[in-house]
mmCIF file as Biopython writes it, N, C-alpha, C and O atoms, coordinates in Angstrom:
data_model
#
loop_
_atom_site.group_PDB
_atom_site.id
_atom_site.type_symbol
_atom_site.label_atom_id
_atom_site.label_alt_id
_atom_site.label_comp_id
_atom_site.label_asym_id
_atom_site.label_entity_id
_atom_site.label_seq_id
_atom_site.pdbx_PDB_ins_code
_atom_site.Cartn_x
_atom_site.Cartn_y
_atom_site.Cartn_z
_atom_site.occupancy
_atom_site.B_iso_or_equiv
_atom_site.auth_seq_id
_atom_site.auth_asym_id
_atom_site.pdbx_PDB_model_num
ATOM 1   N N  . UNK A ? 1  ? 28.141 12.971 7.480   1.0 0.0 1  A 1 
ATOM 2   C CA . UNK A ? 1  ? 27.673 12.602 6.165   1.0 0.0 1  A 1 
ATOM 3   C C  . UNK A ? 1  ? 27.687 11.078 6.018   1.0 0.0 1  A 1 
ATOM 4   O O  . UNK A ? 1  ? 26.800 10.387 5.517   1.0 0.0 1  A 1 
ATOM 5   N N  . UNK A ? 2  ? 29.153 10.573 6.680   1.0 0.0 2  A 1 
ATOM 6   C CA . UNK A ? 2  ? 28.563 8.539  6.714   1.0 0.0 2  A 1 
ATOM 7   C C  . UNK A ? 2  ? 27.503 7.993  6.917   1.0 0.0 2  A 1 
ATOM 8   O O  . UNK A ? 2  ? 27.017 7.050  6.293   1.0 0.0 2  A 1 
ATOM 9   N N  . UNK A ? 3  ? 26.906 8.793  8.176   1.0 0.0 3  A 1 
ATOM 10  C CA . UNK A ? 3  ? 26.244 8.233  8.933   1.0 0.0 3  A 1 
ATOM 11  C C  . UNK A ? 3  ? 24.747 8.479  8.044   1.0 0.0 3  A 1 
ATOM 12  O O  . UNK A ? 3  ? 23.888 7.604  8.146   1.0 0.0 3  A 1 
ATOM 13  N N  . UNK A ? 4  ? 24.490 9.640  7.217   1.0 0.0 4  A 1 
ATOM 14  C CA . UNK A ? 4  ? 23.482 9.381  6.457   1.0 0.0 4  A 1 
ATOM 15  C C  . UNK A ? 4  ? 23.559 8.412  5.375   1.0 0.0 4  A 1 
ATOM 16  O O  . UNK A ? 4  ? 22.461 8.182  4.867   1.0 0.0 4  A 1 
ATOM 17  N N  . UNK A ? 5  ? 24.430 7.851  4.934   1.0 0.0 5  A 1 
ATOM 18  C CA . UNK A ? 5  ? 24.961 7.163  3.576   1.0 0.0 5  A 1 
ATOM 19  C C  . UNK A ? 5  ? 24.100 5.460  4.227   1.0 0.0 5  A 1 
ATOM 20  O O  . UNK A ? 5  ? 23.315 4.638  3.755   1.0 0.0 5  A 1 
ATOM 21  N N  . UNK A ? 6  ? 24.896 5.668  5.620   1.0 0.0 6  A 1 
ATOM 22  C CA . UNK A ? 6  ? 24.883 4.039  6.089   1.0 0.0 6  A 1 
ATOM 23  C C  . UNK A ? 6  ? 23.463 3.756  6.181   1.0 0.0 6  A 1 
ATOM 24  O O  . UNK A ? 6  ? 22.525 4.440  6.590   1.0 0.0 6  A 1 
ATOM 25  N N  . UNK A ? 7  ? 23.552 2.225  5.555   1.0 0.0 7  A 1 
ATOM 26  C CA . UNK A ? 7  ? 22.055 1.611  5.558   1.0 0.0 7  A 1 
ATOM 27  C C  . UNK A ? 7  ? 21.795 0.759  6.718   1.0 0.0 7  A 1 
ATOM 28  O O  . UNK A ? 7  ? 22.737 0.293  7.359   1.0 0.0 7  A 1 
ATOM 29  N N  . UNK A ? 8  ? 20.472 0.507  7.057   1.0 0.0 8  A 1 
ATOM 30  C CA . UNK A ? 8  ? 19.913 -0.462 8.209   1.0 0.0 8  A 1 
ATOM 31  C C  . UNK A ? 8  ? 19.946 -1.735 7.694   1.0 0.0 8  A 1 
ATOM 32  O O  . UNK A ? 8  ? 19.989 -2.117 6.525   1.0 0.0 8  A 1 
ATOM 33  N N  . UNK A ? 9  ? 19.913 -2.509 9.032   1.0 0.0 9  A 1 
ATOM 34  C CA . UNK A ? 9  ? 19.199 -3.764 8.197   1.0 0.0 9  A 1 
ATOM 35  C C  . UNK A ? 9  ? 18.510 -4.586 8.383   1.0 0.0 9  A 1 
ATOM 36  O O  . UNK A ? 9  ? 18.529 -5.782 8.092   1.0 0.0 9  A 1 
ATOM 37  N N  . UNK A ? 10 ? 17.408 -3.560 9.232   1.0 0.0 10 A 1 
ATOM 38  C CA . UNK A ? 10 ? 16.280 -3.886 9.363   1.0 0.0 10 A 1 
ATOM 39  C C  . UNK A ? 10 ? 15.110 -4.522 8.285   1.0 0.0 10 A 1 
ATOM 40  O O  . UNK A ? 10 ? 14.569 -3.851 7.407   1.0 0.0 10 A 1 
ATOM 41  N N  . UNK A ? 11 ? 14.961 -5.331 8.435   1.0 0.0 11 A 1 
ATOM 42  C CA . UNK A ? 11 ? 14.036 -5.438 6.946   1.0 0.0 11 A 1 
ATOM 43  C C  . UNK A ? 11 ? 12.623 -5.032 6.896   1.0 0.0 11 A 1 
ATOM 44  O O  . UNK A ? 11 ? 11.923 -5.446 5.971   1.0 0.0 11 A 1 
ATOM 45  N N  . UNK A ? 12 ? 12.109 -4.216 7.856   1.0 0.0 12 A 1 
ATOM 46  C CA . UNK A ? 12 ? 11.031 -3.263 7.494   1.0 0.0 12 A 1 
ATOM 47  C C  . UNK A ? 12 ? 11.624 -2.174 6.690   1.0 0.0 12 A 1 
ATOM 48  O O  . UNK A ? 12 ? 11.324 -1.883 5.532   1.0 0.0 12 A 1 
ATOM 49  N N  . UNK A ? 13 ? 12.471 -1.628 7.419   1.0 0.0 13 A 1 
ATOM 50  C CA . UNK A ? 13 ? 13.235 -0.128 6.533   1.0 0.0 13 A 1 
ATOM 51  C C  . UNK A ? 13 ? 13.453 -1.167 4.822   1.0 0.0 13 A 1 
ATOM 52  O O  . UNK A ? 13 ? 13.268 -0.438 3.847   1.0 0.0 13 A 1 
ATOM 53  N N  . UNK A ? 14 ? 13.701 -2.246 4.554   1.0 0.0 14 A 1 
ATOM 54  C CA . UNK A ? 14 ? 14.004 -2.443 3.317   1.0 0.0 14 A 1 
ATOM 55  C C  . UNK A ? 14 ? 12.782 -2.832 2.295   1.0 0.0 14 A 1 
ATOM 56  O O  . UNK A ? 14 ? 12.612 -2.596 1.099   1.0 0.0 14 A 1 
ATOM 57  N N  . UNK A ? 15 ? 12.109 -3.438 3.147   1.0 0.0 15 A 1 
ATOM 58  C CA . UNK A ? 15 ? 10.524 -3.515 2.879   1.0 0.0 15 A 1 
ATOM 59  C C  . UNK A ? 15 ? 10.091 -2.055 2.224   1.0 0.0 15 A 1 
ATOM 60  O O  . UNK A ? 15 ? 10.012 -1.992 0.997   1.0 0.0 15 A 1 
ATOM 61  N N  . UNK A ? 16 ? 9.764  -0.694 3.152   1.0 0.0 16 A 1 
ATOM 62  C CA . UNK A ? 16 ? 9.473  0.532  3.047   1.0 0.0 16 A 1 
ATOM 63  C C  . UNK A ? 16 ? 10.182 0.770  1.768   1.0 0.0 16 A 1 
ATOM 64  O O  . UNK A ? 16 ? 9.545  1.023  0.745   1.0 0.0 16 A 1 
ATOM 65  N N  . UNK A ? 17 ? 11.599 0.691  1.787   1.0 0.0 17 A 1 
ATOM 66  C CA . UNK A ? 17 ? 12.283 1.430  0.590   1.0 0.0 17 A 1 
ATOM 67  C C  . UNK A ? 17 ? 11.850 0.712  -0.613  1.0 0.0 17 A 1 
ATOM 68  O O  . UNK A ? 17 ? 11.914 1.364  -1.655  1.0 0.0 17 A 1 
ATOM 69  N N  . UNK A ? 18 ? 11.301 -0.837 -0.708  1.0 0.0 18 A 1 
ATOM 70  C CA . UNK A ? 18 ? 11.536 -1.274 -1.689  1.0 0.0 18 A 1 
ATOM 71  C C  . UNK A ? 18 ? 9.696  -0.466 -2.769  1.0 0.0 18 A 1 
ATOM 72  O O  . UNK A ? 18 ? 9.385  0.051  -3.842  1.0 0.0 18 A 1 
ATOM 73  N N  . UNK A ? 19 ? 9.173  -0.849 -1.638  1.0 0.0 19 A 1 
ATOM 74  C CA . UNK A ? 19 ? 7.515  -0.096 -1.762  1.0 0.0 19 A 1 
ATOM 75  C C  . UNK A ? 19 ? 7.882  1.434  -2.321  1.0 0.0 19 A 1 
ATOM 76  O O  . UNK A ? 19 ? 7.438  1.792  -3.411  1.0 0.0 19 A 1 
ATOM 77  N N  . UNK A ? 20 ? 8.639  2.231  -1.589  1.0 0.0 20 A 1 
ATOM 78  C CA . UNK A ? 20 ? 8.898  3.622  -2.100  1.0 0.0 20 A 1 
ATOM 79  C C  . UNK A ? 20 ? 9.185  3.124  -3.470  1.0 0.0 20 A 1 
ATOM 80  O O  . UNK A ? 20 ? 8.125  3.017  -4.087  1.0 0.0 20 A 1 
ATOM 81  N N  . UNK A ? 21 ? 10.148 2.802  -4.131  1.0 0.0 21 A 1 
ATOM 82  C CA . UNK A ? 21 ? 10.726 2.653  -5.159  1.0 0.0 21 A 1 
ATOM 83  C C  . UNK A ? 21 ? 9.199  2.424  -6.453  1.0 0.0 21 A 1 
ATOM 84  O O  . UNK A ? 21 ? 8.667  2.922  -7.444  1.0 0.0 21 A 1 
ATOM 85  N N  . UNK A ? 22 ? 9.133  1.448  -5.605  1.0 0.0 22 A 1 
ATOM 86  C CA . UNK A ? 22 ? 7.824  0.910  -6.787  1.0 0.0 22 A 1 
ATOM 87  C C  . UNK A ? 22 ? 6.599  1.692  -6.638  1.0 0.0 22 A 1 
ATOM 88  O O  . UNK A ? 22 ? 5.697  1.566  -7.467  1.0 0.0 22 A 1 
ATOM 89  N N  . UNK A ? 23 ? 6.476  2.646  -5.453  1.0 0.0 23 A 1 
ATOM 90  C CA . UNK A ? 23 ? 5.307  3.387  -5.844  1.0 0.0 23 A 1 
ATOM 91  C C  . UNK A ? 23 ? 6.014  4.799  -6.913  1.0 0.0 23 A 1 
ATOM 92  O O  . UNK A ? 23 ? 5.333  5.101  -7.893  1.0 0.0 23 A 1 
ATOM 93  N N  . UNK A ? 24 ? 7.080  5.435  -6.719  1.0 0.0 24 A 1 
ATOM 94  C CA . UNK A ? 24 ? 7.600  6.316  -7.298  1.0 0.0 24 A 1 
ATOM 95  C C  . UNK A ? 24 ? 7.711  5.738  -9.028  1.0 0.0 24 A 1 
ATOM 96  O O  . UNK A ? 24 ? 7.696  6.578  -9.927  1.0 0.0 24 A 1 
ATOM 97  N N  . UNK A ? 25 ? 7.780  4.790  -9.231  1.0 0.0 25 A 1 
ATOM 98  C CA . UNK A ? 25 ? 8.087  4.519  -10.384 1.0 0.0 25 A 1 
ATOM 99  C C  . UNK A ? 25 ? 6.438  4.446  -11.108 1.0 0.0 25 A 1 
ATOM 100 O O  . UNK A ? 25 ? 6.289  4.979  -12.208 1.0 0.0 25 A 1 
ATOM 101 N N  . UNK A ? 26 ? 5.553  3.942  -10.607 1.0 0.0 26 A 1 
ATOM 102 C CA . UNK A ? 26 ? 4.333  4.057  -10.913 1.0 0.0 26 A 1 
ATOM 103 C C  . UNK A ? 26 ? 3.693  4.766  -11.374 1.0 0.0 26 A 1 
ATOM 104 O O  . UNK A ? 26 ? 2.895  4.564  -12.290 1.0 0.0 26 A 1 
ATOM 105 N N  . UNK A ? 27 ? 4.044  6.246  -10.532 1.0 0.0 27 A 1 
ATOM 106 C CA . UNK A ? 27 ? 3.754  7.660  -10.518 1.0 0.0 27 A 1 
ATOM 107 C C  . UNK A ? 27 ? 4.617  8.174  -11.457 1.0 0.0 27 A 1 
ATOM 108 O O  . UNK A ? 27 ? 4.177  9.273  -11.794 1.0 0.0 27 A 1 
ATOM 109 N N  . UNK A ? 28 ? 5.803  7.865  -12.141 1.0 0.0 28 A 1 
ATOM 110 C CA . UNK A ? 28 ? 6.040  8.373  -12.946 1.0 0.0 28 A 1 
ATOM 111 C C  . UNK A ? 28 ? 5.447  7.804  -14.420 1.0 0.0 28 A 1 
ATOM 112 O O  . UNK A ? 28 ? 5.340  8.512  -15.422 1.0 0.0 28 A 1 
ATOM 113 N N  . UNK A ? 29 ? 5.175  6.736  -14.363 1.0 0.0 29 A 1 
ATOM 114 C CA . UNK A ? 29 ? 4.045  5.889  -15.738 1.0 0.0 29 A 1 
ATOM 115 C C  . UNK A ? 29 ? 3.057  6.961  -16.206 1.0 0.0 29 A 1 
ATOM 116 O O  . UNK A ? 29 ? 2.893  7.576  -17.260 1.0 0.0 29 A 1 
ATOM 117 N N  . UNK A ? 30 ? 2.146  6.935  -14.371 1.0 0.0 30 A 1 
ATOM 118 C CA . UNK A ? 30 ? 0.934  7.909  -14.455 1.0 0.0 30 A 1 
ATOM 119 C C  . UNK A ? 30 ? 1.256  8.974  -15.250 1.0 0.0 30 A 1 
ATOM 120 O O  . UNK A ? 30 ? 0.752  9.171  -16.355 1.0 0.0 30 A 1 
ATOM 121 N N  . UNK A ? 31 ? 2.156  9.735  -14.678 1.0 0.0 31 A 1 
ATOM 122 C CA . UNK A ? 31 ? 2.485  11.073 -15.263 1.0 0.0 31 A 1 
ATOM 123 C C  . UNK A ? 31 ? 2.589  11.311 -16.772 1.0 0.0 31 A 1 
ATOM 124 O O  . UNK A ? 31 ? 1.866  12.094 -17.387 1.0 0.0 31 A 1 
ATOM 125 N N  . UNK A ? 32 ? 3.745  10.416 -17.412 1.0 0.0 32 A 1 
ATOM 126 C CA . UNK A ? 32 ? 4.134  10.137 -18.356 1.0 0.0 32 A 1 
ATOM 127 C C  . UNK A ? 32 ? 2.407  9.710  -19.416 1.0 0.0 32 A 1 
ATOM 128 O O  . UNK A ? 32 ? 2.024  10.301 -20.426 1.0 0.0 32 A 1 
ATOM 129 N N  . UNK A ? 33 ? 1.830  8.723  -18.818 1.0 0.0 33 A 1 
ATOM 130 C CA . UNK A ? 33 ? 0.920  8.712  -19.685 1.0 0.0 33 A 1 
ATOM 131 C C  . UNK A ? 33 ? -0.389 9.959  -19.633 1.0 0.0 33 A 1 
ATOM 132 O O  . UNK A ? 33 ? -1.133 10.184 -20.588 1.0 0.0 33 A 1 
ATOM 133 N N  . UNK A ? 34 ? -0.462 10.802 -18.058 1.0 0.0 34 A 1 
ATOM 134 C CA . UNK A ? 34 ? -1.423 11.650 -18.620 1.0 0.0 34 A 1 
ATOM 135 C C  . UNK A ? 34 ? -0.971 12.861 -19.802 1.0 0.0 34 A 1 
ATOM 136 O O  . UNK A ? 34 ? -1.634 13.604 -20.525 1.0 0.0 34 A 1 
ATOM 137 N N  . UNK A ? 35 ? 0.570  12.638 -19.587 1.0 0.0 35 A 1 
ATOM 138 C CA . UNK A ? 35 ? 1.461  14.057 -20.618 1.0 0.0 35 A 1 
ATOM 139 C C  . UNK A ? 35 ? 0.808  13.834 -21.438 1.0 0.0 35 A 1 
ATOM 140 O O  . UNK A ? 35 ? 0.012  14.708 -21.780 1.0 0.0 35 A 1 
ATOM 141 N N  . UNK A ? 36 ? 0.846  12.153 -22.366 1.0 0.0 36 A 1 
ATOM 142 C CA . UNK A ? 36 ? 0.897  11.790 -23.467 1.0 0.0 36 A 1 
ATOM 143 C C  . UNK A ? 36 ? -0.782 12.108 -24.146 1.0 0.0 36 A 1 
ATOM 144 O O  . UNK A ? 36 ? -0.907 12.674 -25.233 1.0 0.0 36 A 1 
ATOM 145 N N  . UNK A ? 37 ? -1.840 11.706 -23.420 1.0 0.0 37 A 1 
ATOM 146 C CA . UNK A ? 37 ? -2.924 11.979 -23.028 1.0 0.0 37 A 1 
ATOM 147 C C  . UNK A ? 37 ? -3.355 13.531 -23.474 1.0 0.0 37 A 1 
ATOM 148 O O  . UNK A ? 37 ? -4.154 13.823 -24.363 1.0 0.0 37 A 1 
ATOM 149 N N  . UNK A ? 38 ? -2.806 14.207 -22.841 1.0 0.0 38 A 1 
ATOM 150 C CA . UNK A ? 38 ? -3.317 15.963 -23.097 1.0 0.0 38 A 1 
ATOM 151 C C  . UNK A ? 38 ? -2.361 16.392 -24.876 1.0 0.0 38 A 1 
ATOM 152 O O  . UNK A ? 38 ? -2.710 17.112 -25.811 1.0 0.0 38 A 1 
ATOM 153 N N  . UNK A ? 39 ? -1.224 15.622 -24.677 1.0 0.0 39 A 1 
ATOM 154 C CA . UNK A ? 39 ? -0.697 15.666 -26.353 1.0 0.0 39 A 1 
ATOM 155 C C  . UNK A ? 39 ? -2.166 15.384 -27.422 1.0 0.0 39 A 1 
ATOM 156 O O  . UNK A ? 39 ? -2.829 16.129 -28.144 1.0 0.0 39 A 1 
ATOM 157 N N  . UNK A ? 40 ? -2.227 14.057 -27.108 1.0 0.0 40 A 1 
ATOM 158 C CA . UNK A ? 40 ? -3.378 13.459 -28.261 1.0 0.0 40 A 1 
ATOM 159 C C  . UNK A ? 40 ? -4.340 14.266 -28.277 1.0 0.0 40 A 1 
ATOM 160 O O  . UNK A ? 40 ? -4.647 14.811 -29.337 1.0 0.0 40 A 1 
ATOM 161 N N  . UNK A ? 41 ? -5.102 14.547 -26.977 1.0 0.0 41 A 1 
ATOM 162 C CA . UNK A ? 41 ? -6.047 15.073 -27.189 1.0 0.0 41 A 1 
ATOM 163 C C  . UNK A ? 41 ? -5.887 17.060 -27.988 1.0 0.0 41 A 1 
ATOM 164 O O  . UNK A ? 41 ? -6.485 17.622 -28.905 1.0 0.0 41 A 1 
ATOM 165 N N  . UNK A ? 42 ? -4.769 17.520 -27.012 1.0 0.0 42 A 1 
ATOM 166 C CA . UNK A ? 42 ? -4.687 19.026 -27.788 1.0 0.0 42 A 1 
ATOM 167 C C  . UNK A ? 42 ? -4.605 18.565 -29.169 1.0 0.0 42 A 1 
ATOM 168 O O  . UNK A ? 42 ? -5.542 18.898 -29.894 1.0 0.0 42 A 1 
ATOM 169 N N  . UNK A ? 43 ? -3.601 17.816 -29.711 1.0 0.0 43 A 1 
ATOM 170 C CA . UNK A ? 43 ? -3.517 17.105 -31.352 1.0 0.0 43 A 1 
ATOM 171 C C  . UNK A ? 43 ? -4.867 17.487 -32.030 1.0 0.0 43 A 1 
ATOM 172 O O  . UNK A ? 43 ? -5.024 18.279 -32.959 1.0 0.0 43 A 1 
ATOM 173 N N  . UNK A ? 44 ? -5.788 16.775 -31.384 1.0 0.0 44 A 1 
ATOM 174 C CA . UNK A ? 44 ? -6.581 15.870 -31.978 1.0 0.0 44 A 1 
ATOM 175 C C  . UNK A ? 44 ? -8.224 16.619 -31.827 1.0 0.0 44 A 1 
ATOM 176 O O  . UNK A ? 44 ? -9.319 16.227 -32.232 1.0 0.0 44 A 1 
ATOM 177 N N  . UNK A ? 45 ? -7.786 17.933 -31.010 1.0 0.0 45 A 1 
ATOM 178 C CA . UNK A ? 45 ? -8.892 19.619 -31.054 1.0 0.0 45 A 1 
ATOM 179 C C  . UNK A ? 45 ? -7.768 20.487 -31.415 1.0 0.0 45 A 1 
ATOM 180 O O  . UNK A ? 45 ? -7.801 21.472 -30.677 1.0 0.0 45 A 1 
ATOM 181 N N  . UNK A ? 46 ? -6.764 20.541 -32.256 1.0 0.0 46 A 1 
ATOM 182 C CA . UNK A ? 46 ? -6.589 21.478 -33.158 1.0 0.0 46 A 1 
ATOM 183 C C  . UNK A ? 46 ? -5.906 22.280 -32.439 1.0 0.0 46 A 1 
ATOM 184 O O  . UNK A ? 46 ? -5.605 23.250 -33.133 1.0 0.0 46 A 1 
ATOM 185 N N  . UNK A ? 47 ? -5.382 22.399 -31.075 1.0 0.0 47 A 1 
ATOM 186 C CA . UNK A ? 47 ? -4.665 23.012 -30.370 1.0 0.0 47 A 1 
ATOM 187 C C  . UNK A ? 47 ? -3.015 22.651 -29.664 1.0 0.0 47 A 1 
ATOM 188 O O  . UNK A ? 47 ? -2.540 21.544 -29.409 1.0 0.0 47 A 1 
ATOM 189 N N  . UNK A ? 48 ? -2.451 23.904 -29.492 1.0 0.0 48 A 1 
ATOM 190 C CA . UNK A ? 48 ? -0.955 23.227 -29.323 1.0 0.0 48 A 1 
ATOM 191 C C  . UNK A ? 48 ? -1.286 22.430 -28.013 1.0 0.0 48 A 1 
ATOM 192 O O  . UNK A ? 48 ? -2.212 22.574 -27.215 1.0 0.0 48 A 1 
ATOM 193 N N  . UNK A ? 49 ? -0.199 21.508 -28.042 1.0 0.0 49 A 1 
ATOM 194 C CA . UNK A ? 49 ? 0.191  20.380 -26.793 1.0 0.0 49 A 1 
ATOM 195 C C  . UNK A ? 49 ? 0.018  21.011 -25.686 1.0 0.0 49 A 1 
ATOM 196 O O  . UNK A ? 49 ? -0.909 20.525 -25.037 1.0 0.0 49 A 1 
ATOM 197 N N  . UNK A ? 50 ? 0.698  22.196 -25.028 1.0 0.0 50 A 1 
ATOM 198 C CA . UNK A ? 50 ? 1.039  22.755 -23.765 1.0 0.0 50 A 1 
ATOM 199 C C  . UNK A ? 50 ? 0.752  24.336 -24.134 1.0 0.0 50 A 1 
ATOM 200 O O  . UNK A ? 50 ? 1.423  25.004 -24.920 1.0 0.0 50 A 1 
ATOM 201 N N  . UNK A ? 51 ? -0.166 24.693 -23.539 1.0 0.0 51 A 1 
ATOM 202 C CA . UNK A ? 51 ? -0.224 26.277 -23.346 1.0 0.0 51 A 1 
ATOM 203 C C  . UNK A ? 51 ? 1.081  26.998 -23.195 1.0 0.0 51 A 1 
ATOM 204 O O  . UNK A ? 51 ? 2.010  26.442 -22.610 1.0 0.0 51 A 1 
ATOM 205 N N  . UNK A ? 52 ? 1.192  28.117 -23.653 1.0 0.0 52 A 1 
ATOM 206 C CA . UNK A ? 52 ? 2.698  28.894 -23.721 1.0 0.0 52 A 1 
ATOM 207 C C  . UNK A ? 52 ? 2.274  29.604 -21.893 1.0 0.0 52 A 1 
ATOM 208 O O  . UNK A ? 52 ? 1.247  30.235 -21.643 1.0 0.0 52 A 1 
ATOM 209 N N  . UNK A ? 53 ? 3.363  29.268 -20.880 1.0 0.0 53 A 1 
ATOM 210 C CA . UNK A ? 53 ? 2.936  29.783 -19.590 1.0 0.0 53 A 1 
ATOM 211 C C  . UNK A ? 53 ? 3.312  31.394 -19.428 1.0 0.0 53 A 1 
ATOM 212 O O  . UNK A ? 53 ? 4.170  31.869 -20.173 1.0 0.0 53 A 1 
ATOM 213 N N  . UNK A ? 54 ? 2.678  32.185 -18.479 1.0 0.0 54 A 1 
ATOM 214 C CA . UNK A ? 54 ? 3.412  33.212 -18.389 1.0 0.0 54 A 1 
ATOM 215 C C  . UNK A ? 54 ? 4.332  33.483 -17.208 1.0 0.0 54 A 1 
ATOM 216 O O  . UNK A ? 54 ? 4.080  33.180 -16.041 1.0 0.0 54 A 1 
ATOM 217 N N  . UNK A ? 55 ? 5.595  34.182 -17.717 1.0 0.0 55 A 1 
ATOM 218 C CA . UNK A ? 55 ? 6.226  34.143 -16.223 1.0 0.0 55 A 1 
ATOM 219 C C  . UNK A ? 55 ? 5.752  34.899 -15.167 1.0 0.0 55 A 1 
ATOM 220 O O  . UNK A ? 55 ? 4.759  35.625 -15.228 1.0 0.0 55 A 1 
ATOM 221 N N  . UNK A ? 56 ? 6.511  34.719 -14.122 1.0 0.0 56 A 1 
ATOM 222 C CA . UNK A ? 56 ? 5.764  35.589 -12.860 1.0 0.0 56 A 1 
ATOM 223 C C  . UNK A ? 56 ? 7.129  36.212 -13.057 1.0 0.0 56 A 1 
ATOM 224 O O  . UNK A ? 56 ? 8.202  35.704 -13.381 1.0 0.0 56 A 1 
ATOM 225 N N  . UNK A ? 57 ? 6.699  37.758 -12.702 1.0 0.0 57 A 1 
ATOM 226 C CA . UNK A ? 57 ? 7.928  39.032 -12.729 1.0 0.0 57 A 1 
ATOM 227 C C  . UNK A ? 57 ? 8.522  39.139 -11.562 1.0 0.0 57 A 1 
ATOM 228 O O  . UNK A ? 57 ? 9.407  39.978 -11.395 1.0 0.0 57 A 1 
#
């Protein structure tokens, strides 16, 4: 389990992680603003926000 913990220090691997970080965070903007997006618009045609889903049995 250390040995996954322990970091490189290589600075490509820190490069990569730093890019991961900032693309993940991006993608959560995206997300966040298409939620907001299908809100306004269901709002704004008279329909609820999120369809009620059905479960799978």
């Amino acid at each position: 389990m250390a040995a996954l913990k322990r970091r490189t220090d290589d600075p490509k691997v820190a490069a990569l992680e730093k890019e991961l970080k900032r693309t993940k965070r991006l993608v959560g903007d995206l997300v966040t603003g298409k939620e907001l997006l299908e809100m306004r618009i269901a709002r704004h045609e008279g329909e609820p926000p999120f369809p009620k889903r059905r479960s799978n049995p």
